[in-house]
C-alpha positions as CSV (number, residue, x, y, z in Angstrom):
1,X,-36.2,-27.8,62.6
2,X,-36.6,-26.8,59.0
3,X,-37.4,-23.2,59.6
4,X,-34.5,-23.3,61.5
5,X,-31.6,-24.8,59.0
6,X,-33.5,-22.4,56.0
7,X,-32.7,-19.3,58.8
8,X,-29.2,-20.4,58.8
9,X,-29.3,-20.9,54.9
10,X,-30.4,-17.2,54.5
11,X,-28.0,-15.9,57.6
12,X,-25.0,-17.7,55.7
13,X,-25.9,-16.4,52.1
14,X,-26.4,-12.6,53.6
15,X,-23.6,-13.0,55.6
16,X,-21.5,-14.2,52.3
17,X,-22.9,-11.3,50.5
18,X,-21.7,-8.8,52.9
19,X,-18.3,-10.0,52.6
20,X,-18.0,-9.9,49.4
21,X,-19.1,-7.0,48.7
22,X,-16.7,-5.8,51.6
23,X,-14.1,-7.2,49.8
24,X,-14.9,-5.5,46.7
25,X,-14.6,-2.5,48.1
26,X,-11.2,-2.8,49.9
27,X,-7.8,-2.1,48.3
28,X,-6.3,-5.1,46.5
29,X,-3.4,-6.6,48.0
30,X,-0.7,-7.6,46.0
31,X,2.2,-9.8,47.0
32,X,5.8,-8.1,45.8
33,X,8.5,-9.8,44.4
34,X,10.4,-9.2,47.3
35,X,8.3,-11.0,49.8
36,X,6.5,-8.0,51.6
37,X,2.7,-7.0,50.7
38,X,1.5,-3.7,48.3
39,X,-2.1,-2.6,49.0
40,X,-3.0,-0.3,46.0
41,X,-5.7,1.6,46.3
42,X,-5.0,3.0,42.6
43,X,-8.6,2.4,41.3
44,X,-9.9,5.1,43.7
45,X,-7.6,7.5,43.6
46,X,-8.1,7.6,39.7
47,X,-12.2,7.2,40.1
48,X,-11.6,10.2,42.2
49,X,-9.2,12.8,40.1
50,X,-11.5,11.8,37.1
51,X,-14.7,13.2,39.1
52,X,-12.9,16.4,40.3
53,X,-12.0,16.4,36.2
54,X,-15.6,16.3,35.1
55,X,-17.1,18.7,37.2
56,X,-14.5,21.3,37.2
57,X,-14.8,20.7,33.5
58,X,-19.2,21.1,33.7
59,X,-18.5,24.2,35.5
60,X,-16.0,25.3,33.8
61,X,-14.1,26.4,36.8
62,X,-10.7,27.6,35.9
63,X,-9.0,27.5,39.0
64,X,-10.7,24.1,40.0
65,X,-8.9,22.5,36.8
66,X,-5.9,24.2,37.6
67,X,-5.4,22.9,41.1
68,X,-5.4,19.4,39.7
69,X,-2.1,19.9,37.6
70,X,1.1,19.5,39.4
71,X,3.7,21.9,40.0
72,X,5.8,20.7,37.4
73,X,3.6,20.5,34.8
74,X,2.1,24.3,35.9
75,X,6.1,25.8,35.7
76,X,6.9,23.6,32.3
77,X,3.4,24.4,30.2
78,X,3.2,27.4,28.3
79,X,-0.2,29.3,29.4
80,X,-1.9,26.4,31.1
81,X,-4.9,28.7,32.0
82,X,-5.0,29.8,28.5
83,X,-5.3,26.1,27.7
84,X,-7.9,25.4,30.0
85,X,-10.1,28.9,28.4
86,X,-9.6,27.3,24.8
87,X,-10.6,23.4,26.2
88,X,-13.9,25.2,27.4
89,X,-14.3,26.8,24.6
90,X,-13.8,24.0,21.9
91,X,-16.4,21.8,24.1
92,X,-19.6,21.8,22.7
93,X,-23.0,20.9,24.6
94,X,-23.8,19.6,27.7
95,X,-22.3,16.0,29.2
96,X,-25.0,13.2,28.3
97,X,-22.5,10.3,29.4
98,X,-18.5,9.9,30.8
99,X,-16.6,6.8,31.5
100,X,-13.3,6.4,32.4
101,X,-11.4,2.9,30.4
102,X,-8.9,1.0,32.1
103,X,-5.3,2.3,33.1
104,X,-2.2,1.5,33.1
105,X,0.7,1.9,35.8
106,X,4.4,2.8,36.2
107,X,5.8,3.2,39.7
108,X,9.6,4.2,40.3
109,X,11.2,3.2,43.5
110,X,14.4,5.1,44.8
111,X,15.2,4.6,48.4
112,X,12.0,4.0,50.3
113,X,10.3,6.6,48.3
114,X,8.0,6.2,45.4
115,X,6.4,7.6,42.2
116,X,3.4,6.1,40.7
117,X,2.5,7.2,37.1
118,X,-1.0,6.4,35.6
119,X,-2.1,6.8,32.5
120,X,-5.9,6.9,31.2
121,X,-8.5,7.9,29.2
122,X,-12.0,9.1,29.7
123,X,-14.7,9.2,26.9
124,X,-16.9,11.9,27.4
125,X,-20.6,12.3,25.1
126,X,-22.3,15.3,24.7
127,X,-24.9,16.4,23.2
128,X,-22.7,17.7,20.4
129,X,-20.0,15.1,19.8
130,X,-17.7,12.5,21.6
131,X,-14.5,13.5,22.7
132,X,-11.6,11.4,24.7
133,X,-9.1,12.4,27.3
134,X,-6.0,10.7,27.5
135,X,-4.7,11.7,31.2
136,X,-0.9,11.2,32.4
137,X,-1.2,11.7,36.2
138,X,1.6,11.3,38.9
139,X,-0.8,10.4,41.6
140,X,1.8,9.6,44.4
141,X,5.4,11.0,44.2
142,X,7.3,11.0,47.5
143,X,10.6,11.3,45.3
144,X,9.4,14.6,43.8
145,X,6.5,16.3,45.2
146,X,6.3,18.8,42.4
147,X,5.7,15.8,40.2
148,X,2.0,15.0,42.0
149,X,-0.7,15.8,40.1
150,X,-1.8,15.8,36.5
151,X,0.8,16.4,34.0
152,X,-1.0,15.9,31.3
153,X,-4.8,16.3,29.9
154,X,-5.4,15.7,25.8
155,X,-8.0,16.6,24.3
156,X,-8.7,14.3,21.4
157,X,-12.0,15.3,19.2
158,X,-12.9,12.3,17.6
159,X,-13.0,12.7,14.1
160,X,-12.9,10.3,10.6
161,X,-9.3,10.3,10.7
162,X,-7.8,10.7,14.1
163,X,-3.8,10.4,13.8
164,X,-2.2,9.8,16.5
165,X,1.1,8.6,17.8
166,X,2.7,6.4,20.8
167,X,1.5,8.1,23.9
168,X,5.8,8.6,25.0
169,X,5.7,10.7,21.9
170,X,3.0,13.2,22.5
171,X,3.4,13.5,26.4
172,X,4.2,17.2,27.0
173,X,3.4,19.2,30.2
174,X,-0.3,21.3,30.5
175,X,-3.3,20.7,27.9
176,X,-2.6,19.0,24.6
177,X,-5.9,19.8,21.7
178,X,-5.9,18.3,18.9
């Protein structure tokens, strides 16, 4: 009879740890103001982008980078594939670490559609120095489809004296250094 209730014990804790971690991996549900229910799978779509990012980055594959921009921000930036030649070419050494911080949301409704503006960063470590990416990335737009995609990827080389402004005021089309 004991062996029994301790096989239950184990079959309910395993059993509890499988859900969980189910859960964990699921999009989060959110309840809307207006009474319906938003899944937003947001998290991975960003964990995603920022992977393609990196390794187009460590390969420094042009067209790879490229692709990621939207077509907005590839008709309003001046010479984005010159940008992306000089971002390879101001990286120094070889990745030892990258994380992605948190990020922050704006979505835009307009008759059924949406648009869904994220904005993060990513710290990446070389061997060389630490730099820090501060993305803007439309990663759903049904109103404008030329808006999806990255519309902006900064370059900030962290240095004693980094000067920077209100993110609204830098936020420009294509591949911002500085």
């Amino acid at each position: 009879m004991k062996k029994r209730k301790i096989a239950l014990l184990v079959l309910l804790l395993v059993t509890l740890s499988l859900f969980f971690y189910w859960i964990t991996t699921q999009p989060i549900l959110y309840r809307s103001f207006t009474g319906g229910w938003i899944y937003d799978n947001s998290d991975r779509i960003v964990d995603a982008r920022v992977k393609r990012l990196l390794t187009a980055i460590r390969k420094q594959d042009i067209d790879a980078l490229l692709s990621e921009f939207s077509n907005r921000a590839k008709s309003e930036a001046d010479d984005l594939r010159g940008s992306i030649e000089e971002l390879f070419n101001i990286l120094e050494g070889s990745a030892v670490s990258a994380e992605r911080d948190g990020y922050s949301a704006d979505t835009k409704m307009q008759r059924g559609k949406q648009s869904q503006m994220i904005r993060y960063s990513i710290d990446l470590k070389t061997e060389h120095r630490d730099y820090r990416f501060f993305v803007i990335d439309y990663i759903i737009d049904t109103i404008d489809q030329d808006n999806e995609g990255l519309y902006m990827l900064e370059l900030i080389i962290y240095t004693d004296s980094a000067d920077l402004t209100y993110w609204q005021n830098r936020m420009r089309p294509g591949i911002y250094i500085h």
